[in-house]
SEFINU-160596 format. One record per residue (C-alpha): x, z, y; residue in one letter. Coordinates in Angstrom, 2 decimals, padded with zeros to 5 digits. Layout:
<rs>
[[X, Z, Y], "A"]
...
</rs>
This chain:
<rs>
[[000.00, 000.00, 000.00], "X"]
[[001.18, -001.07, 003.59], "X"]
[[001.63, 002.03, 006.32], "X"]
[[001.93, 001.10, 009.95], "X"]
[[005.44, 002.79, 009.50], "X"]
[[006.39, 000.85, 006.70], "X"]
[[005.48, -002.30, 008.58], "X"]
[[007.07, -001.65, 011.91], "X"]
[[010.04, -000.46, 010.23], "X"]
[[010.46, -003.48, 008.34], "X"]
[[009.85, -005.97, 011.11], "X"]
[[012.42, -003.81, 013.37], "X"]
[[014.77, -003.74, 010.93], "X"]
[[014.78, -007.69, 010.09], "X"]
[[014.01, -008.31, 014.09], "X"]
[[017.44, -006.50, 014.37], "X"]
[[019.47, -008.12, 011.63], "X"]
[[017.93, -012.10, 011.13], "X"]
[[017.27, -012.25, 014.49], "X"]
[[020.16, -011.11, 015.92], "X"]
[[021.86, -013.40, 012.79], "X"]
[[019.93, -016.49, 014.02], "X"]
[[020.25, -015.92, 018.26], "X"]
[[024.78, -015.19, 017.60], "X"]
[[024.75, -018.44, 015.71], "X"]
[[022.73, -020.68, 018.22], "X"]
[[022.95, -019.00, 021.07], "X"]
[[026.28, -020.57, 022.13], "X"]
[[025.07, -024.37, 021.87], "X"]
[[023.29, -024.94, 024.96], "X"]
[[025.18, -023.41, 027.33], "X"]
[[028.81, -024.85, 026.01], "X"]
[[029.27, -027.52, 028.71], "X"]
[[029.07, -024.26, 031.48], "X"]
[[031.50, -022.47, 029.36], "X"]
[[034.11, -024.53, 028.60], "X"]
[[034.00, -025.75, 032.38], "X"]
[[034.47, -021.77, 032.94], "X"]
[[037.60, -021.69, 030.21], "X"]
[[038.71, -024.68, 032.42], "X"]
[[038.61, -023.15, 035.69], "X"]
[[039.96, -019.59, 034.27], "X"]
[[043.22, -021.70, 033.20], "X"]
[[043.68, -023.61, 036.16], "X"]
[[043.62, -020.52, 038.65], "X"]
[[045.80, -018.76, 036.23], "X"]
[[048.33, -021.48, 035.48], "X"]
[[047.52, -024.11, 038.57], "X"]
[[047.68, -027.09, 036.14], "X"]
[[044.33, -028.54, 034.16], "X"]
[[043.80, -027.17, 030.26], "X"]
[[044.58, -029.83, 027.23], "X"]
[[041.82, -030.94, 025.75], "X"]
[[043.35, -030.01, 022.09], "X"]
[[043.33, -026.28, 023.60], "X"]
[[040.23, -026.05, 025.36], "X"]
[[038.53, -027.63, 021.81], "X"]
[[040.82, -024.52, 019.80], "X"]
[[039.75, -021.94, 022.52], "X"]
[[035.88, -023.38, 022.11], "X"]
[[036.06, -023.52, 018.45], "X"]
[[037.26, -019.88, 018.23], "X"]
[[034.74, -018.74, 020.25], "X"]
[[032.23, -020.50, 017.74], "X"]
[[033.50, -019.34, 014.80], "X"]
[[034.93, -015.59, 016.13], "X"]
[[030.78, -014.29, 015.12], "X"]
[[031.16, -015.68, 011.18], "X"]
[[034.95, -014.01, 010.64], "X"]
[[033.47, -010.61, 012.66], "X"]
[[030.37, -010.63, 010.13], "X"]
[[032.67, -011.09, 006.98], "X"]
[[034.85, -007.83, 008.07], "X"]
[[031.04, -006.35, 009.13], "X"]
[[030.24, -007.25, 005.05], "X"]
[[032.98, -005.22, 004.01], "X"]
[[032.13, -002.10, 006.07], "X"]
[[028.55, -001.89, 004.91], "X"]
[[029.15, 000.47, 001.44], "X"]
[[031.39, 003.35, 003.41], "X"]
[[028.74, 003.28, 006.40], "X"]
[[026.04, 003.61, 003.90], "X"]
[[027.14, 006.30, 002.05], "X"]
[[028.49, 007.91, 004.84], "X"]
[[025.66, 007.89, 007.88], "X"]
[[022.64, 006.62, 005.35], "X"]
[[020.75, 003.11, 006.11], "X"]
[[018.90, 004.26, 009.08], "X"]
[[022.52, 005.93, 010.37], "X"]
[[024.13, 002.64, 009.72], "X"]
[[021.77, 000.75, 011.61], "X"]
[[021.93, 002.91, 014.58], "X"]
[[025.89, 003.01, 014.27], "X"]
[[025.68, -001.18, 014.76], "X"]
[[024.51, -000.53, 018.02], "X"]
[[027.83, -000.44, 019.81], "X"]
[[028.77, -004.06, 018.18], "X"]
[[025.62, -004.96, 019.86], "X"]
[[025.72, -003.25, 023.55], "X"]
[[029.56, -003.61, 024.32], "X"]
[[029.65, -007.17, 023.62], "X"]
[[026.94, -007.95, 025.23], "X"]
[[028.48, -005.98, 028.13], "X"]
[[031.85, -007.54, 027.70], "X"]
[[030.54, -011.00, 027.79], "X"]
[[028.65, -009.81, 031.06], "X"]
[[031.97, -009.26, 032.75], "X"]
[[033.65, -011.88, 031.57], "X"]
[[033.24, -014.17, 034.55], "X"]
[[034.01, -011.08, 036.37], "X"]
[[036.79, -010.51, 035.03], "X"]
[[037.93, -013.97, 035.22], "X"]
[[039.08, -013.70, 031.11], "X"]
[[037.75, -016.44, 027.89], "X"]
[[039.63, -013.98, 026.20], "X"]
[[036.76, -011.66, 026.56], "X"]
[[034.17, -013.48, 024.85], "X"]
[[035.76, -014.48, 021.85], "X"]
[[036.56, -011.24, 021.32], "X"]
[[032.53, -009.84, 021.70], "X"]
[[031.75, -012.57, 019.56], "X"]
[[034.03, -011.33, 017.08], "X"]
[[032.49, -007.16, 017.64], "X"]
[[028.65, -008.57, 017.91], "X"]
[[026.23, -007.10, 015.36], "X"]
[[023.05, -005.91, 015.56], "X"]
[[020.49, -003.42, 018.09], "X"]
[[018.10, -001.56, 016.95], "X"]
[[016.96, 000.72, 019.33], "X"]
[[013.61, 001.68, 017.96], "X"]
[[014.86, 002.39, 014.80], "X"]
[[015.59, 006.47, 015.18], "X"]
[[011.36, 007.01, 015.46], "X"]
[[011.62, 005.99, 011.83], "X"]
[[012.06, 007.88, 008.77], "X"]
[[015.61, 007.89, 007.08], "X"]
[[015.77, 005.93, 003.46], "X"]
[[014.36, 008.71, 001.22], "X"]
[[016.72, 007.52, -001.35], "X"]
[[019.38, 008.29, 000.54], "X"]
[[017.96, 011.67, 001.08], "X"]
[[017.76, 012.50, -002.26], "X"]
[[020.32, 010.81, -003.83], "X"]
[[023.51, 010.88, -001.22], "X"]
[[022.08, 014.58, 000.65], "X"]
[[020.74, 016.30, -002.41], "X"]
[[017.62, 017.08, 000.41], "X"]
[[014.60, 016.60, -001.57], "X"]
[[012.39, 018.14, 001.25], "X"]
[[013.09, 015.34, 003.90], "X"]
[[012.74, 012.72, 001.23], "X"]
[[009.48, 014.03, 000.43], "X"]
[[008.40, 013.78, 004.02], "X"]
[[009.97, 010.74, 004.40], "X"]
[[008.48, 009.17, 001.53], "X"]
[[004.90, 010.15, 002.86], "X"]
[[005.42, 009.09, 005.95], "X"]
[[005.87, 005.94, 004.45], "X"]
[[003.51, 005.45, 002.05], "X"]
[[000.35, 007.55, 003.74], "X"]
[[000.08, 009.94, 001.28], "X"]
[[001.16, 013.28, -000.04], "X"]
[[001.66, 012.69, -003.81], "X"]
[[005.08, 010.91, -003.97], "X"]
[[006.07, 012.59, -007.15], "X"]
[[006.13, 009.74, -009.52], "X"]
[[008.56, 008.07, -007.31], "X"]
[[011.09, 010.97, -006.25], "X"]
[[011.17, 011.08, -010.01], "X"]
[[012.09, 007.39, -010.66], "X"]
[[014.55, 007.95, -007.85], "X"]
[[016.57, 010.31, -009.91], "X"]
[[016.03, 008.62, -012.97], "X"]
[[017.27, 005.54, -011.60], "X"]
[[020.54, 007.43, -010.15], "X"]
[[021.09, 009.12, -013.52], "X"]
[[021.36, 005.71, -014.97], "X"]
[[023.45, 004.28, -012.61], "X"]
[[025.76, 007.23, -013.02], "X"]
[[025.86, 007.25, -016.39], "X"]
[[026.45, 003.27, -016.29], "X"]
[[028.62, 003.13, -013.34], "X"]
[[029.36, 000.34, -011.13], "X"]
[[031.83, -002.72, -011.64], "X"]
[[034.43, -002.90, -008.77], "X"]
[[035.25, -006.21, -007.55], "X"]
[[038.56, -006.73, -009.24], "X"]
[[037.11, -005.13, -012.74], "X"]
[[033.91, -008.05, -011.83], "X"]
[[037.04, -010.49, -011.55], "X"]
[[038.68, -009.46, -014.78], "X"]
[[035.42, -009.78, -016.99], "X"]
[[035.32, -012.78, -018.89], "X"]
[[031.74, -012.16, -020.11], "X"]
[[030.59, -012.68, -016.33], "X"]
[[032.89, -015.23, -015.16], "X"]
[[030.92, -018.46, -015.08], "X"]
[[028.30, -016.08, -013.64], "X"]
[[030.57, -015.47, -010.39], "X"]
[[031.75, -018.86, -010.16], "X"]
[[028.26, -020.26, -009.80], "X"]
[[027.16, -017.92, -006.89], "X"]
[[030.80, -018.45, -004.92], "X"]
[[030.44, -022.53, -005.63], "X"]
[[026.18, -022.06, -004.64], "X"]
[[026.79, -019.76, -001.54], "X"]
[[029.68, -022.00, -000.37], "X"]
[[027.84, -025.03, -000.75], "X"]
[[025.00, -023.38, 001.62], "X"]
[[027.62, -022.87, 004.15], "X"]
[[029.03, -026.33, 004.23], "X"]
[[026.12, -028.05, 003.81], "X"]
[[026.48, -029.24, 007.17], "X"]
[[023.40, -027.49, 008.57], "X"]
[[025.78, -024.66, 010.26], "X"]
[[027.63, -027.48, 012.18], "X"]
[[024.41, -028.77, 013.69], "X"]
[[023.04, -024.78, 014.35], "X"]
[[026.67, -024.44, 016.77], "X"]
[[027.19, -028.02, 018.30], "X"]
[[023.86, -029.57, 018.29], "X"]
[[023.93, -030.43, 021.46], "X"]
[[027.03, -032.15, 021.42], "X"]
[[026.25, -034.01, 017.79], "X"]
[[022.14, -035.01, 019.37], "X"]
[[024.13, -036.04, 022.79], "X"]
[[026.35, -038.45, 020.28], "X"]
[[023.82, -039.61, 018.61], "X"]
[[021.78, -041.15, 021.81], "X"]
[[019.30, -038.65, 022.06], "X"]
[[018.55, -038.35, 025.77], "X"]
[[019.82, -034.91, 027.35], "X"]
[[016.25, -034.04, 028.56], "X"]
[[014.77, -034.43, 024.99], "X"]
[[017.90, -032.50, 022.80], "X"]
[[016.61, -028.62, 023.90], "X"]
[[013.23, -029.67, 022.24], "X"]
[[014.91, -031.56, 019.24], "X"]
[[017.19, -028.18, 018.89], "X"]
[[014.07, -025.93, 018.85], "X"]
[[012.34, -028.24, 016.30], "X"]
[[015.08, -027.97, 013.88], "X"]
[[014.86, -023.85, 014.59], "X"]
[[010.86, -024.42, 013.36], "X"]
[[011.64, -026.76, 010.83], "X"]
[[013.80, -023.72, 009.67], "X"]
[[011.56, -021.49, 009.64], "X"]
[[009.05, -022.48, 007.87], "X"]
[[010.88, -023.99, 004.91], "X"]
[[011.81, -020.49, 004.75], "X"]
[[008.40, -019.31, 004.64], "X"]
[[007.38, -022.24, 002.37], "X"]
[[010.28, -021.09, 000.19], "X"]
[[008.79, -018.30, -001.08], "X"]
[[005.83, -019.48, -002.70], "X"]
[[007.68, -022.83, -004.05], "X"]
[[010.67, -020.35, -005.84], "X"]
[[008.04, -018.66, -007.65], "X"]
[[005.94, -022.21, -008.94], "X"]
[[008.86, -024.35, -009.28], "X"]
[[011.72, -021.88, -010.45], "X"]
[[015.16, -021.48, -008.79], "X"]
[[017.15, -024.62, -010.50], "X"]
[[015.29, -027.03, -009.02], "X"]
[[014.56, -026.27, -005.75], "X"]
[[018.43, -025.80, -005.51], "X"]
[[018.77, -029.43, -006.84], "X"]
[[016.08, -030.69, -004.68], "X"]
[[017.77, -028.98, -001.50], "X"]
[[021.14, -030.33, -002.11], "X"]
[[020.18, -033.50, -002.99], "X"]
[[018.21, -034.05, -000.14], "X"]
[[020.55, -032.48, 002.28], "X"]
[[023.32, -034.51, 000.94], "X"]
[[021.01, -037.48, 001.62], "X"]
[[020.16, -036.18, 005.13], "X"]
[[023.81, -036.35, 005.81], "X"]
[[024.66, -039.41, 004.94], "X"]
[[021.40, -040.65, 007.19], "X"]
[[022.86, -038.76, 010.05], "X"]
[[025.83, -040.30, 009.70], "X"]
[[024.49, -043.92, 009.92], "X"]
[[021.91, -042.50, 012.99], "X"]
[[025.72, -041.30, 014.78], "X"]
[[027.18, -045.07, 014.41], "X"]
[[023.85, -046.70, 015.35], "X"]
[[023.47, -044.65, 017.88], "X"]
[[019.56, -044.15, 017.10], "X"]
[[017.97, -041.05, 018.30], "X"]
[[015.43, -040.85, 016.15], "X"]
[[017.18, -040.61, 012.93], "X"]
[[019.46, -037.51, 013.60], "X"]
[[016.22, -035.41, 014.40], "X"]
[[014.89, -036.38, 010.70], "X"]
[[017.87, -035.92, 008.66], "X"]
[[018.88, -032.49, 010.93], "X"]
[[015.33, -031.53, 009.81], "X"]
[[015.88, -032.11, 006.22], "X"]
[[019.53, -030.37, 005.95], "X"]
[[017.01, -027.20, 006.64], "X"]
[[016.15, -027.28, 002.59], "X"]
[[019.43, -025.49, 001.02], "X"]
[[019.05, -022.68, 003.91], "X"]
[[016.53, -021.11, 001.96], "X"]
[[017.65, -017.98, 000.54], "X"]
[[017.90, -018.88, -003.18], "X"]
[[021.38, -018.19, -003.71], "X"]
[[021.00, -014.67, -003.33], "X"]
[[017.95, -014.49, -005.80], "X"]
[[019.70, -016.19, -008.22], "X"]
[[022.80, -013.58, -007.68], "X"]
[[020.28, -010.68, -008.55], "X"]
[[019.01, -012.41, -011.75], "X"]
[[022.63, -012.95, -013.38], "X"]
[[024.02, -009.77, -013.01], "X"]
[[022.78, -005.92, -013.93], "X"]
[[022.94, -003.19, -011.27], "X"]
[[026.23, -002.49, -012.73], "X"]
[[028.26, -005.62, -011.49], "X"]
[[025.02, -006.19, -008.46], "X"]
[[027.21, -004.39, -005.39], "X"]
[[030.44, -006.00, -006.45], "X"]
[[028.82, -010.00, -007.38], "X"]
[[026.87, -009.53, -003.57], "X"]
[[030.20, -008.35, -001.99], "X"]
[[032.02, -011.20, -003.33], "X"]
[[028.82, -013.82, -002.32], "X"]
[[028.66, -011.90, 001.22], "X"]
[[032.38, -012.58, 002.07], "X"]
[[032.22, -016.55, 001.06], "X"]
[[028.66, -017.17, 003.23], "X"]
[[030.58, -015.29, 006.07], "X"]
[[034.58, -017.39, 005.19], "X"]
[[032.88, -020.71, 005.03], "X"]
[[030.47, -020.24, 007.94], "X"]
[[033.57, -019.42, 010.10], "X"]
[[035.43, -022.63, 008.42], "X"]
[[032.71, -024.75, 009.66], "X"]
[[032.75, -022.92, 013.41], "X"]
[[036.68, -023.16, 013.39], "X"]
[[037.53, -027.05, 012.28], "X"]
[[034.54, -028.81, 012.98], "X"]
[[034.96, -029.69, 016.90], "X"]
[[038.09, -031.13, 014.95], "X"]
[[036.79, -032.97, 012.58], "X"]
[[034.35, -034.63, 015.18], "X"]
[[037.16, -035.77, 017.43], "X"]
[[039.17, -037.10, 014.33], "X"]
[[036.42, -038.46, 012.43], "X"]
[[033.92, -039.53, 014.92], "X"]
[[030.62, -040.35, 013.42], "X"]
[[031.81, -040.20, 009.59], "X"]
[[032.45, -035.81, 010.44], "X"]
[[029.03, -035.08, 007.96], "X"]
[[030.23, -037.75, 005.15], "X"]
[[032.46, -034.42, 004.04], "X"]
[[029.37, -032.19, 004.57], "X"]
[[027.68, -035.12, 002.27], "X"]
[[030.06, -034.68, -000.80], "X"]
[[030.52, -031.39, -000.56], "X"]
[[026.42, -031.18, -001.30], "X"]
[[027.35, -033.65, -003.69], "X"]
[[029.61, -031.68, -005.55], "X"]
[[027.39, -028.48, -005.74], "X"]
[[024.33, -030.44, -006.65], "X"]
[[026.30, -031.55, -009.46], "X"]
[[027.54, -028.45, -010.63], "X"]
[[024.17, -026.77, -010.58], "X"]
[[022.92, -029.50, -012.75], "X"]
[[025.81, -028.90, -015.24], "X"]
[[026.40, -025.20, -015.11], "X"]
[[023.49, -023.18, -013.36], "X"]
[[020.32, -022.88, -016.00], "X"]
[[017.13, -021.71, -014.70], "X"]
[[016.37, -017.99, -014.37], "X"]
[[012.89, -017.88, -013.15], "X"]
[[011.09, -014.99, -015.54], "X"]
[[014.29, -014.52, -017.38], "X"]
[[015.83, -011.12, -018.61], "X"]
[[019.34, -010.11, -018.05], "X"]
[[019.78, -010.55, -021.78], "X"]
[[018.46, -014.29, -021.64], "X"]
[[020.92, -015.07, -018.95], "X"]
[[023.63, -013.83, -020.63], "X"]
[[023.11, -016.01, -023.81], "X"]
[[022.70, -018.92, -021.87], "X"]
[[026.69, -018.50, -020.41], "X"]
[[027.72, -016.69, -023.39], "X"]
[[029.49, -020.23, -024.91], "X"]
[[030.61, -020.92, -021.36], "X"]
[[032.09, -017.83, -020.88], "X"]
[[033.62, -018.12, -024.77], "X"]
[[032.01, -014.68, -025.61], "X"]
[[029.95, -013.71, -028.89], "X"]
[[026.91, -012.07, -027.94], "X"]
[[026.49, -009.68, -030.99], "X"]
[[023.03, -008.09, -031.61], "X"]
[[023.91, -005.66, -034.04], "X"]
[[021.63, -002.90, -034.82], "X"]
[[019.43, -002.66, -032.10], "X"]
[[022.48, -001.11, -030.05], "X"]
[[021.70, -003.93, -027.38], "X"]
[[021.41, -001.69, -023.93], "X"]
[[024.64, -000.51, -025.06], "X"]
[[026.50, -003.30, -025.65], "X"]
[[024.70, -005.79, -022.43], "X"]
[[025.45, -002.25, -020.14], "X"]
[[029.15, -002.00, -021.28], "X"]
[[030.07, -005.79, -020.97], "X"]
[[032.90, -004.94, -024.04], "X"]
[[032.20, -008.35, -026.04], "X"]
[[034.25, -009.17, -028.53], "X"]
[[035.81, -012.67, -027.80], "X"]
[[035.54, -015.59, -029.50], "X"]
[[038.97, -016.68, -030.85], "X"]
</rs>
């Protein structure tokens, strides 16, 4: 059942973190031409002589990408943060890579520094500042406090009603477990050969999202729609539809995941975004407006959030933290790739830049086809057995000591 608390504290908490995700990766587009005529001017009163083009394009590009490299380090300070100040704590705690940046960039111009604001966009995170009226995770309470009262009353506050009993007991239940399973680090998630083909398919599906090609048009559109021949007046509305188009492919996601299964909406994405691609780059050397603003709209597909559903169906809780760390810091590496080199690749390549973004879909389209099977409705267990020749490990059954065995990941290997 739904509480007004629930609800608000849901839509703060995604307001604050895909919101804030979505506004740090576009929000530098339109206004690019103003500040790299700023970087411009900063260097000339500094250094009285005009700024190469190959440095103002490295300064820009930094700028771009500093927001993807600060998120991966972000990724790899969530678990001490957690256990340390709780979810709600952690939240609150993001505020200051929120309000200084912003207050940094502010001064900037001020201060007559670039420097500045590649450096907030590196610190940016997220601001919450509704969040403390909201109850703390009562699983945190119980589990990381040992305070069963507040996570009583914060459980009821969230639900609406008093008899949360059922739950505080799966709670501890569900630590017990964990405990006496434990948790795979990354480097022991590395070392297991039983979950190897496992890992490679989320890094090679997470890393495909990234360079898909969609990221490049989300941080330079205007300079890609202004190649293209799309007249200057029309690109802030052609930006804005691709934003939609985003949107609701991610809304429409949710019910097609669930009717068509994971596989192929992944193969359907790719393909078409690799298709998309290849269409934008033959709208780029025509020089036809129209066709960017189609194909743009269709690279929206593999930015659906199946990767990370996938991720939770192939591994147990045991190996969960450590496969979601690993996926976490590839989305973040590649999305700063794309920020860093593409200005690059547009000046070297001209209008043939997304022909790389076109095989690297390519590639990963393939390699779900070969290696990824459907696990829509499918147990741990099943998904095992279906990389258990890949991974060259004997899935023994035994005498009904399965739990064991699937918990413990100590297969015997196939010689």
């Amino acid at each position: 059942m739904l509480t007004v608390v629930l609800v608000l504290a849901t839509l703060i908490a995604a307001f604050g973190s895909s919101f804030q995700y979505g506004y740090n990766v576009s929000v530098v587009n339109s206004p690019s031409q103003f500040m790299q005529q700023f970087y411009n001017t900063t260097y000339m009163e500094r250094y009285h002589s005009p700024m190469e083009e190959n440095v103002l394009t490295l300064l820009w590009s930094l700028s771009v990408s500093m927001f993807p490299l600060g998120g991966f380090f972000g990724s790899l300070m969530v678990a001490p943060l957690v256990n340390k100040f709780g979810r709600k704590g952690t939240l609150l705690f993001n505020n200051i890579f929120s309000i200084v940046p912003a207050i940094m960039m502010g001064v900037s111009e001020i201060a007559k520094s670039y420097e500045i604001i590649i450096v907030a966009r590196f610190i940016v995170g997220i601001c919450l500042l509704l969040l403390p009226f909201f109850p703390e995770s009562p699983r945190y309470m119980l589990i990381q406090n040992g305070d069963e009262k507040k996570a009583t009353k914060a459980l009821q506050r969230l639900r609406g009603w008093d008899d949360v009993d059922s739950e505080l007991l799966e709670m501890r239940q569900e630590d017990q477990s964990e405990k006496a399973e434990g948790h795979l680090s990354v480097f022991s998630l590395l070392s297991q050969r039983s979950l190897r083909w496992q890992l490679i398919s989320i890094v090679v599906m997470n890393m495909g999202q990234q360079l898909s090609g969609v990221n490049a048009i989300y941080y330079y559109a205007d300079s890609i729609y202004g190649s293209a021949g799309v007249r200057e007046s029309d690109i802030q509305y052609v930006t804005v539809g691709t934003g939609a188009v985003n949107v609701f492919m991610s809304v429409t996601a949710v019910f097609i995941v669930e009717a068509s299964g994971r596989r192929l909406l992944l193969l359907c994405g790719f393909g078409i975004c690799c298709g998309a691609c290849v269409l934008l780059t033959v709208a780029l050397n025509l020089q036809v407006s129209y066709r960017p603003v189609s194909a743009t709209y269709a690279c929206n597909l593999p930015l659906c959030p199946i990767p990370y559903v996938v991720a939770t169906e192939m591994f147990r809780q045991t190996a969960r933290p450590a496969a979601f760390m690993v996926a976490g810091s590839v989305h973040w590496l590649s999305n700063f790739v794309v920020g860093l080199i593409f200005p690059f690749l547009e000046r070297g390549l001209g209008p043939y830049s997304f022909i790389i973004f076109a095989v690297i879909c390519l590639v990963t389209l393939i390699y779900i086809w070969l290696v990824v099977p459907e696990t829509k409705k499918k147990t741990f267990l099943e998904v095992f057995q279906m990389f258990a020749k890949r991974n060259k490990v004997e899935l023994n059954l035994g005498d009904g000591d399965l739990p064991e065995i699937i918990s413990s990941l100590s297969l015997p290997l196939l010689e």
